[in-house]
C-alpha positions as CSV (number, residue, x, y, z in Angstrom):
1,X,-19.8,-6.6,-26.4
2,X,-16.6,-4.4,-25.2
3,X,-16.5,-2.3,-22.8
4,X,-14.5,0.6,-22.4
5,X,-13.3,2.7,-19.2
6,X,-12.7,6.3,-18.8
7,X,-11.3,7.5,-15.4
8,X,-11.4,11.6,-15.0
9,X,-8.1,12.4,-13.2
10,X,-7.5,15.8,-14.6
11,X,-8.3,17.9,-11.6
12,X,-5.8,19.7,-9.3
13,X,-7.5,19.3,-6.2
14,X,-6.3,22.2,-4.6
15,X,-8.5,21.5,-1.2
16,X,-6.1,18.7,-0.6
17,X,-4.0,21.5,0.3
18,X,-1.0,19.2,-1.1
19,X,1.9,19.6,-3.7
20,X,1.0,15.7,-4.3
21,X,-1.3,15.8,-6.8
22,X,-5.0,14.5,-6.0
23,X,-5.5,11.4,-7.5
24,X,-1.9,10.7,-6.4
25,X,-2.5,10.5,-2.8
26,X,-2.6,6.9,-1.3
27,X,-5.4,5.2,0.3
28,X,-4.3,2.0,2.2
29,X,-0.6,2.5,0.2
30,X,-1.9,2.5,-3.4
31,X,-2.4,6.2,-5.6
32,X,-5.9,7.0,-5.6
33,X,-6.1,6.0,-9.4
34,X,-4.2,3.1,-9.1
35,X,-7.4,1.6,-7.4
36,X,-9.8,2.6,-9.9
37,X,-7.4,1.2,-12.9
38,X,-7.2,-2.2,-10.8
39,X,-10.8,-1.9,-10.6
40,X,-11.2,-1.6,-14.4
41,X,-8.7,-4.3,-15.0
42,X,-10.3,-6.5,-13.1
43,X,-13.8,-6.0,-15.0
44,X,-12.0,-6.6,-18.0
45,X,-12.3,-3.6,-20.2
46,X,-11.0,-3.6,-23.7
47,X,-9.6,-0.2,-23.4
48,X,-9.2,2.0,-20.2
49,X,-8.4,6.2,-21.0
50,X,-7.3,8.6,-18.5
51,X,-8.0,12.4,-18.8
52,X,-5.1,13.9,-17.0
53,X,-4.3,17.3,-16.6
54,X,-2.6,19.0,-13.5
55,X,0.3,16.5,-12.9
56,X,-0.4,14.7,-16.1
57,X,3.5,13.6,-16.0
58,X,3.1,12.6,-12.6
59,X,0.3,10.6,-13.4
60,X,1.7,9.0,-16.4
61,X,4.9,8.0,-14.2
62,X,3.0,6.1,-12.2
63,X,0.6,4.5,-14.3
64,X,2.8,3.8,-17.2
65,X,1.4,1.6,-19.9
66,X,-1.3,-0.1,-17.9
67,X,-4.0,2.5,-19.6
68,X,-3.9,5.4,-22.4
69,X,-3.9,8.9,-21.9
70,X,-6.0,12.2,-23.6
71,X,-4.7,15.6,-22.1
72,X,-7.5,17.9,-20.6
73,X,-5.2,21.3,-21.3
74,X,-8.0,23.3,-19.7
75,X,-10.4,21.8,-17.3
76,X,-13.8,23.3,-18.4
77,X,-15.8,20.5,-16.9
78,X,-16.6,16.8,-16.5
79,X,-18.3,16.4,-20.0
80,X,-15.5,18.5,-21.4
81,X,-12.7,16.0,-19.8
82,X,-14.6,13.4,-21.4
83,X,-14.7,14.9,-24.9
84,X,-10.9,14.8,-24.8
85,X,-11.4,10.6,-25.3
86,X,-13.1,11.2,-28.5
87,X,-9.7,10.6,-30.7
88,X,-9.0,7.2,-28.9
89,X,-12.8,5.9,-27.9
90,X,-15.1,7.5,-30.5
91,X,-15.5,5.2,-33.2
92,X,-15.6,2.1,-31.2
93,X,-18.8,0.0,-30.7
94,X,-20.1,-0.9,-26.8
95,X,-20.1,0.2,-23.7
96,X,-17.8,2.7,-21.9
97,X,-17.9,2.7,-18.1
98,X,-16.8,6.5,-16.3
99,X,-15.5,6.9,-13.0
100,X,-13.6,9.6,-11.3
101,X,-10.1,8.6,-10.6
102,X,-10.7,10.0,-6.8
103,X,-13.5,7.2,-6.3
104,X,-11.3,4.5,-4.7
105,X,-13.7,2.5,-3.2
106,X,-15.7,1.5,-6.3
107,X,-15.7,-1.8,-6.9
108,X,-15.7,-4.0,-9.7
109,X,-19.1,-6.1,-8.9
110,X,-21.1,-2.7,-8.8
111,X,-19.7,-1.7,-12.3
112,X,-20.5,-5.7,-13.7
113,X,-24.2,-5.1,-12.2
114,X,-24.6,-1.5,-13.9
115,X,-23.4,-3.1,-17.0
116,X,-25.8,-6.4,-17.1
117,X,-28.8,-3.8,-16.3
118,X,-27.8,-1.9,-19.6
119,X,-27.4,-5.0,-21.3
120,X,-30.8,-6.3,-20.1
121,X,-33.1,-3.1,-20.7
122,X,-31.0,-1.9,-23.8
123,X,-30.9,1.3,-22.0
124,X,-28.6,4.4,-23.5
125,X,-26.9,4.8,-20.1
126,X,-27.0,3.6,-16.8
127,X,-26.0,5.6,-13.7
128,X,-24.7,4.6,-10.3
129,X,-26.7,6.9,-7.6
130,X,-26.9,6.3,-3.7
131,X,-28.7,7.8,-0.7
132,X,-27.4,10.3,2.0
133,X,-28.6,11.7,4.8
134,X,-26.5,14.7,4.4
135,X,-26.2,15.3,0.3
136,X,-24.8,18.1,0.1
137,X,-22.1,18.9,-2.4
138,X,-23.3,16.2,-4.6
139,X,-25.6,16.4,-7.7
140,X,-29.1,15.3,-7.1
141,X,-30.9,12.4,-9.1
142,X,-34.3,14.0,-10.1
143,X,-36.7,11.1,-11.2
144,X,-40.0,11.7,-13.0
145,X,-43.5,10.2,-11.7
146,X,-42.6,7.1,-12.9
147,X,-39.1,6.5,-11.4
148,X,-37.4,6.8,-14.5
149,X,-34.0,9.2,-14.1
150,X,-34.9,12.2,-15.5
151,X,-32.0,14.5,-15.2
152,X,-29.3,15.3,-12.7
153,X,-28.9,18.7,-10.9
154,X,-25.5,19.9,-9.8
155,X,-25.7,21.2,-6.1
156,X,-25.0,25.0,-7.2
157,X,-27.6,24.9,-9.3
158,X,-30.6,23.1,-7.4
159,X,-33.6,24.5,-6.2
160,X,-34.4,24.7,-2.6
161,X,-36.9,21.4,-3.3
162,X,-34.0,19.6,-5.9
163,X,-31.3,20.3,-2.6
164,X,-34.0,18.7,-0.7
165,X,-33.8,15.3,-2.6
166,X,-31.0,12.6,-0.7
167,X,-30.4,10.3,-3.8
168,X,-27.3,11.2,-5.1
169,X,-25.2,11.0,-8.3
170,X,-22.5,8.7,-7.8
171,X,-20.3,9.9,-10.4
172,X,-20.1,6.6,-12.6
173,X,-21.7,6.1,-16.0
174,X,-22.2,3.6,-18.3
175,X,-22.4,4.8,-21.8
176,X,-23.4,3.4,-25.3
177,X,-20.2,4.4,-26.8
178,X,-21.2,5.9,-29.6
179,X,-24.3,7.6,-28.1
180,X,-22.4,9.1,-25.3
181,X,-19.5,11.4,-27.9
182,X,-22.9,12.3,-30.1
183,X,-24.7,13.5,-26.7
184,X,-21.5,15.2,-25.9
185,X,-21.6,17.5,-28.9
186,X,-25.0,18.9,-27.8
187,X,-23.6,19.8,-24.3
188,X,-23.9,23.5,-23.8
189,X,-22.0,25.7,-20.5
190,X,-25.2,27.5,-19.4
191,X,-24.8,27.0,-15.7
192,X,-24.3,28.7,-12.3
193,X,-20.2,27.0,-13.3
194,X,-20.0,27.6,-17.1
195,X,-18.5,24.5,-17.4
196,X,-19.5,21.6,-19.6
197,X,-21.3,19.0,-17.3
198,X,-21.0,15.3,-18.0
199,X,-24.3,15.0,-16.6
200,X,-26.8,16.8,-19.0
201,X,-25.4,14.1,-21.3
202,X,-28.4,12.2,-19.2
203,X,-31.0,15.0,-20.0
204,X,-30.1,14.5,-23.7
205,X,-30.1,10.9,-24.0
206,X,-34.0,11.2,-22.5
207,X,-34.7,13.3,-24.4
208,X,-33.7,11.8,-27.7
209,X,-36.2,8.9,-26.3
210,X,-33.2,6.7,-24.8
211,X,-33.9,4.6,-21.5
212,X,-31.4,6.1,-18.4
213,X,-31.2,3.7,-15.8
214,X,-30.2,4.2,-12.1
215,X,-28.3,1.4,-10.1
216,X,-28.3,2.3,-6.9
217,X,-25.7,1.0,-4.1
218,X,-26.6,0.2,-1.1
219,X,-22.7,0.9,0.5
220,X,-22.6,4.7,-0.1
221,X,-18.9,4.4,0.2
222,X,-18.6,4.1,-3.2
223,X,-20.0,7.2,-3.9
224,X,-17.2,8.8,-1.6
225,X,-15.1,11.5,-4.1
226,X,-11.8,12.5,-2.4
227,X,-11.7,15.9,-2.1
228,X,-9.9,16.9,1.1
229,X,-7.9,15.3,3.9
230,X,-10.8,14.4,5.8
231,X,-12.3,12.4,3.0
232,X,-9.0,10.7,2.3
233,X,-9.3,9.5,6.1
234,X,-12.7,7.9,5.2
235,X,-11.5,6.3,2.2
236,X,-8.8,4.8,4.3
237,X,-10.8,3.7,7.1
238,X,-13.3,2.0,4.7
239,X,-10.7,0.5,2.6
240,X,-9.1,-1.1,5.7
241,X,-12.1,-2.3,6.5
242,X,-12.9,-3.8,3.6
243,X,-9.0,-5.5,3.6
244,X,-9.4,-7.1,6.7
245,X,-12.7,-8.2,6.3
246,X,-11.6,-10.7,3.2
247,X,-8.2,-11.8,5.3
248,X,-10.3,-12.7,8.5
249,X,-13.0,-14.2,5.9
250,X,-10.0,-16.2,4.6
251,X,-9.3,-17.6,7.9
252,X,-6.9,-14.8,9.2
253,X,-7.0,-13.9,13.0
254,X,-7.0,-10.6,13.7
255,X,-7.5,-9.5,17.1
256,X,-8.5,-5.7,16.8
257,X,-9.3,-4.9,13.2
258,X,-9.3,-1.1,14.4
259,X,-5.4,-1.2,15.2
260,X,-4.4,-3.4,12.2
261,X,-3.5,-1.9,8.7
262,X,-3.6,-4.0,5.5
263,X,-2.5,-2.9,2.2
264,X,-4.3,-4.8,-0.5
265,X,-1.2,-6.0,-2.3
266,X,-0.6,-8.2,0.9
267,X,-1.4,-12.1,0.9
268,X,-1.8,-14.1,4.2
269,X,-1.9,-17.4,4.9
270,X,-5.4,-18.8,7.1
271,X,-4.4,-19.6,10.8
272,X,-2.0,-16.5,10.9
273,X,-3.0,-14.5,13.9
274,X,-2.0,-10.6,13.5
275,X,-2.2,-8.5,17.3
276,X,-3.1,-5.1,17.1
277,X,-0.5,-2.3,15.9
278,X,0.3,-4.6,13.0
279,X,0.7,-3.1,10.0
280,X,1.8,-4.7,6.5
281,X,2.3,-2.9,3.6
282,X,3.6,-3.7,0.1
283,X,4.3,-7.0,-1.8
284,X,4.5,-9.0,1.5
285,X,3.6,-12.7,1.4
286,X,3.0,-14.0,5.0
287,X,2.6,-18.1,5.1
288,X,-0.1,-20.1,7.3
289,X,0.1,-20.8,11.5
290,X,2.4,-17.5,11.9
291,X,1.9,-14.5,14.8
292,X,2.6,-11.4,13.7
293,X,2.9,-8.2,16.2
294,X,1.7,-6.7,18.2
295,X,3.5,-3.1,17.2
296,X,5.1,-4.5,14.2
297,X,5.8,-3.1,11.2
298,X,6.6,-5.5,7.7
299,X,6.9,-4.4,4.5
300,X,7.7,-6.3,1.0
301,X,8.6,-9.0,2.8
302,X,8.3,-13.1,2.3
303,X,7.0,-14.8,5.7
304,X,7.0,-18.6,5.8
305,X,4.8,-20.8,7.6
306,X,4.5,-20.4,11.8
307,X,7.3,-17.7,11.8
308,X,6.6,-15.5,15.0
309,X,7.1,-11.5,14.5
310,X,7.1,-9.4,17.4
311,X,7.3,-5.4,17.7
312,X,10.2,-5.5,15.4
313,X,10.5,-4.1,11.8
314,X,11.0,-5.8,8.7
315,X,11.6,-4.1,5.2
316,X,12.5,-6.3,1.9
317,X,13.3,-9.3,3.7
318,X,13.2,-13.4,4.3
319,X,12.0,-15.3,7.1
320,X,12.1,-18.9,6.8
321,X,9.5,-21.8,8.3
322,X,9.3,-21.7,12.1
323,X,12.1,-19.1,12.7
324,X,11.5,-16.1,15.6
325,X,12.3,-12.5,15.1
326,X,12.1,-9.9,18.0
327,X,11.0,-8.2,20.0
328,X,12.6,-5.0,19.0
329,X,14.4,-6.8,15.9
330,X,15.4,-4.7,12.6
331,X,15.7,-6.9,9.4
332,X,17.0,-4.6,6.5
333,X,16.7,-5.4,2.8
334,X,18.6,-8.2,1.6
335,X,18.1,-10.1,5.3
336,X,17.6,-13.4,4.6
337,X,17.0,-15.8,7.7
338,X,16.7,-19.4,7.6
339,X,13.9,-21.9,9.0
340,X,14.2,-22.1,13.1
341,X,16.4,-19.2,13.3
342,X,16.0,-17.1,16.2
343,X,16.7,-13.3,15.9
344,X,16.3,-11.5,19.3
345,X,15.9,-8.2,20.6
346,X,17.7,-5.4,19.3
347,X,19.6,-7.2,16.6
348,X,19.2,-5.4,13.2
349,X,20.4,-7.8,10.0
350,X,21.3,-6.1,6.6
351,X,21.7,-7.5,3.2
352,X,22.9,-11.1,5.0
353,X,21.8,-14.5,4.7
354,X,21.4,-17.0,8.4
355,X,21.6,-20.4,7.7
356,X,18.8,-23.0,9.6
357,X,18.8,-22.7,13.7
358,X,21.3,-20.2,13.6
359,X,20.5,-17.5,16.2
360,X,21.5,-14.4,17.2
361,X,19.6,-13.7,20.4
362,X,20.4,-10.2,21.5
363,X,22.2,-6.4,21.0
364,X,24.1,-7.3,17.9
365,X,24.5,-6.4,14.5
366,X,25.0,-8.8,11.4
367,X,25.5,-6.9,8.1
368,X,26.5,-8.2,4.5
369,X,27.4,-11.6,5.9
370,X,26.8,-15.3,5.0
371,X,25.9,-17.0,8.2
372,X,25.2,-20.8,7.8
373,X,23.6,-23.2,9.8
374,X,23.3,-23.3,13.7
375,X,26.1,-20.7,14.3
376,X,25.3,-19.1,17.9
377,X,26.0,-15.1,17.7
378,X,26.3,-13.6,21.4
379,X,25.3,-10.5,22.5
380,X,27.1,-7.5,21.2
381,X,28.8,-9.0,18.1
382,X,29.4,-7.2,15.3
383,X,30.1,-7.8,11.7
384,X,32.7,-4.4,11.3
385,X,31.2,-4.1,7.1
386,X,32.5,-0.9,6.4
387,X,35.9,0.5,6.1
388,X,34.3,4.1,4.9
389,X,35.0,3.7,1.4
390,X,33.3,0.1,0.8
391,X,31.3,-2.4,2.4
392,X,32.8,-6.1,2.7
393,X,31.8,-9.3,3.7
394,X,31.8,-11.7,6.7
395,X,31.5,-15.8,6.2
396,X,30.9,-17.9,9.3
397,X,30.5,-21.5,8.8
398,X,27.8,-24.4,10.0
399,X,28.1,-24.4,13.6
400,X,30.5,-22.0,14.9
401,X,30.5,-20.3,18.1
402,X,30.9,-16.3,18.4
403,X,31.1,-15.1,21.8
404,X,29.7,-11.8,23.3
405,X,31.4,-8.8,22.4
406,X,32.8,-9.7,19.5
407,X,34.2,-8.1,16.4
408,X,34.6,-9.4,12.9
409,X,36.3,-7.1,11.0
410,X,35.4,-8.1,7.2
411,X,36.7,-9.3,4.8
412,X,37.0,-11.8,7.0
413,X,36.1,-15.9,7.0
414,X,35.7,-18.3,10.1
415,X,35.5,-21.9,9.4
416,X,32.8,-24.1,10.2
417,X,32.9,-25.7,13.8
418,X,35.4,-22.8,14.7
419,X,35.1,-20.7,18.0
420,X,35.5,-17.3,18.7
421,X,36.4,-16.4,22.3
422,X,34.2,-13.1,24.0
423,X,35.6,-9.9,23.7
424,X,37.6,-10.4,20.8
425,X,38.2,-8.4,17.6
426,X,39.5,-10.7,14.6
427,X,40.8,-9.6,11.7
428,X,42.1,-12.6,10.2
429,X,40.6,-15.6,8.6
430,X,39.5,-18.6,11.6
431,X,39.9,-22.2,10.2
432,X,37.8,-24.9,10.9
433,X,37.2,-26.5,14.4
434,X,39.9,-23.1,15.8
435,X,39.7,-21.1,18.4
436,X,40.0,-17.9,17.8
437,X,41.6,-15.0,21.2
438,X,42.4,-11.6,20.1
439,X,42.1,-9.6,22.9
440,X,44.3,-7.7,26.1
441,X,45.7,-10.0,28.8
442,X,43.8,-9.4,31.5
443,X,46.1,-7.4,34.5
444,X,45.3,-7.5,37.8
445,X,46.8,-4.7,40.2
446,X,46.3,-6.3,44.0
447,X,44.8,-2.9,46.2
448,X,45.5,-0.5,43.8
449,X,41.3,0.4,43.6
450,X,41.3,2.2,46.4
451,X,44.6,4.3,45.8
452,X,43.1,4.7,42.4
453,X,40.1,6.4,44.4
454,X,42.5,8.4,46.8
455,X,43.8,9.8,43.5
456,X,41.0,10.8,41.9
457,X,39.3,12.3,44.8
458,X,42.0,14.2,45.3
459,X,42.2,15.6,41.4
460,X,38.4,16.4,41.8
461,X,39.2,19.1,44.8
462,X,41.9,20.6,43.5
């Protein structure tokens, strides 16, 4: 049987108190909705609709063909946003899953068990519910004598006993397809809201004699809607949670899951050991044996196997097998650094590639270079890239020497085996095995220091 999704991502949100719109706003670096699609995706279903509305464009931009769309022009309610999926979903046969596109943390095992109970008891729906100490703002799951789900009561409209009840509506369905769009033309907007409530659909299908199931959760996160800031920060903190429970479960080390932020696009290898203040975001790819942080920051970045990382910054780049970076190290996009290297602190690399033990080990900068293999960089050197108009490149070969304080003017090419004497500026091409001096003949002025002093002691009283 197919199943079919339907995510409800047509609200503005306006307690967010954001221009972003709602479902927009990240939680552990991924929209909102992007979470929910993923979640869809991975249960497999045949077609997956979003009902946008404020930000539709927005929305679209960042979804682009991974799901199709139906425009809610006017947001009269949750079973009006769902009528708008009539013209793509209403003739198909089997089961259409609903979720809110501001429920992050749903996962795709809940959804699979909500759909084998429907499939087992030939029910007409199945609803996700879960128990709160503190219901309130959520609509209540009123049951009759016999447990059965008997109807669901929006908070606005309970009774002083309904408000009473702690089981609360989740806000994700399963439907019979074609049971759910007939439902939906019986729907009426008498209610404290005048809106068109997704939920009576569940008074209707009882009372056309149709079975309506609860599946309850037992990790009420799932039920979390994102309505506000402070929501957003529990989705976050539970998401996290839930990011560095499967790395550590996969053989990760990390020593203070509190001060370590995962997104989930991120893939480490078992042995790695990540110190607190870590934080990876993005497409990064980090191999096994490696020791990462503490107070680093790496994004969209490949990581090989027992590369060490500490409070530096890494963005779009390369770090081959065994090499070091930091502390206090800036990689930039396009840094590429080869196994055993060894990049110090406060060296920043940009859109160049090291060769194998090449180091650079402190205060220098290397940018739009090709660096090859166990080249030593002193401190202070600089590869001088831009000439205000255009950037150009520096080539040092295998196993040169560049002393502290230099300057390589690009274009510019030293040969491999070639050494560059401290303090100089070169500006012309270095052959192999040179030596390379460009630099002031040192003067030396015997006692002239302290007339020097005399002199500018003087100037300073005058």
């Amino acid at each position: 049987m197919n199943i079919y999704g339907i995510i409800l991502a047509a609200g503005q949100g306006k307690r967010m108190k954001s221009k972003l719109y709602k479902v927009l706003h990240p939680v552990c670096g991924q929209p909102m909705v992007g979470h929910v699609t993923d979640t869809f995706a991975e249960l497999g279903t045949a077609r997956t609709v979003v009902i946008v509305g404020h930000g539709a464009e927005a929305v679209k931009g960042y979804l682009g063909d991974c799901a199709e769309y139906a425009l809610q022009a006017e947001q009269l309610g949750t079973g009006h946003a769902v009528m708008q999926a009539e013209a793509v979903l209403g003739e198909e046969e089997g089961i259409t899953i609903i979720a809110c596109g501001d429920t992050p943390l749903i996962t795709a095992e809940t959804l699979q068990g909500m759909v084998r109970l429907m499939q087992e008891k030939q029910a007409g729906a199945v609803m996700l519910t879960a128990r709160m100490s503190n219901p309130f703002g959520y609509g209540r799951v009123i049951r009759s004598d016999d447990g059965a789900v008997q109807r669901i009561v929006e908070q606005k409209d309970c009774s002083p006993e309904e408000a009473a009840v702690q089981e609360i509506n989740a806000g994700t369905y399963c439907f019979d397809n074609r049971k759910l769009f007939a439902a939906l033309k019986l729907v009426t907007n008498s209610n404290a809201q005048q809106e068109y409530y997704l939920t009576d659909v569940v008074g209707i299908l009882r009372g056309q004699g149709e079975a309506v199931l609860a599946y309850s959760t037992q990790d009420t996160a799932e039920a979390l809607g994102v309505n506000d800031r402070v929501a957003l920060a529990e989705a976050e903190q539970e998401m996290r949670a839930r990011i560095n429970r499967k790395a550590m479960l996969g053989g990760v080390t990390i020593i203070d899951p509190q001060q370590t932020y995962i997104e989930k696009t991120v893939q480490i290898g078992p042995d790695t050991v990540l110190y607190p203040g870590t934080i990876l975001k993005g497409d990064t790819v980090i191999g096994r044996d490696c020791v990462i942080g503490p107070n680093t920051e790496v994004t969209s970045s490949q990581l090989g196997d027992g590369v060490t990382v500490k409070q530096s910054v890494l963005l779009e780049a390369v770090v081959g097998n065994e090499a070091s970076v930091g502390p206090f190290a800036y990689l930039r996009p396009g840094a590429n650094i080869g196994a055993y290297a060894k990049i110090g602190d406060f060296v920043e690399i940009k859109n160049a590639t090291l060769g194998e033990g090449t180091k650079v080990s402190h205060l220098s900068y290397v940018g739009d270079a090709k660096v090859g293999s166990n080249v030593n960089i002193g401190c202070g050197a600089i590869t001088v890239n831009y000439d205000g108009f255009r950037k150009h490149m520096t080539e040092i070969g295998d196993d040169s020497f560049i002393g502290s304080n230099v300057n390589l003017v690009a274009p510019v090419k030293i040969g491999k085996g070639a050494f560059v004497v401290a303090g100089s500026t070169i500006t012309s091409d270095v052959g192999e095995n040179d030596m390379a001096v460009a630099r002031e003949r040192q003067v030396v002025k015997t006692g002239y220091a302290e007339e020097l002093r005399v002199r500018l002691k003087k100037g300073k009283s005058e």
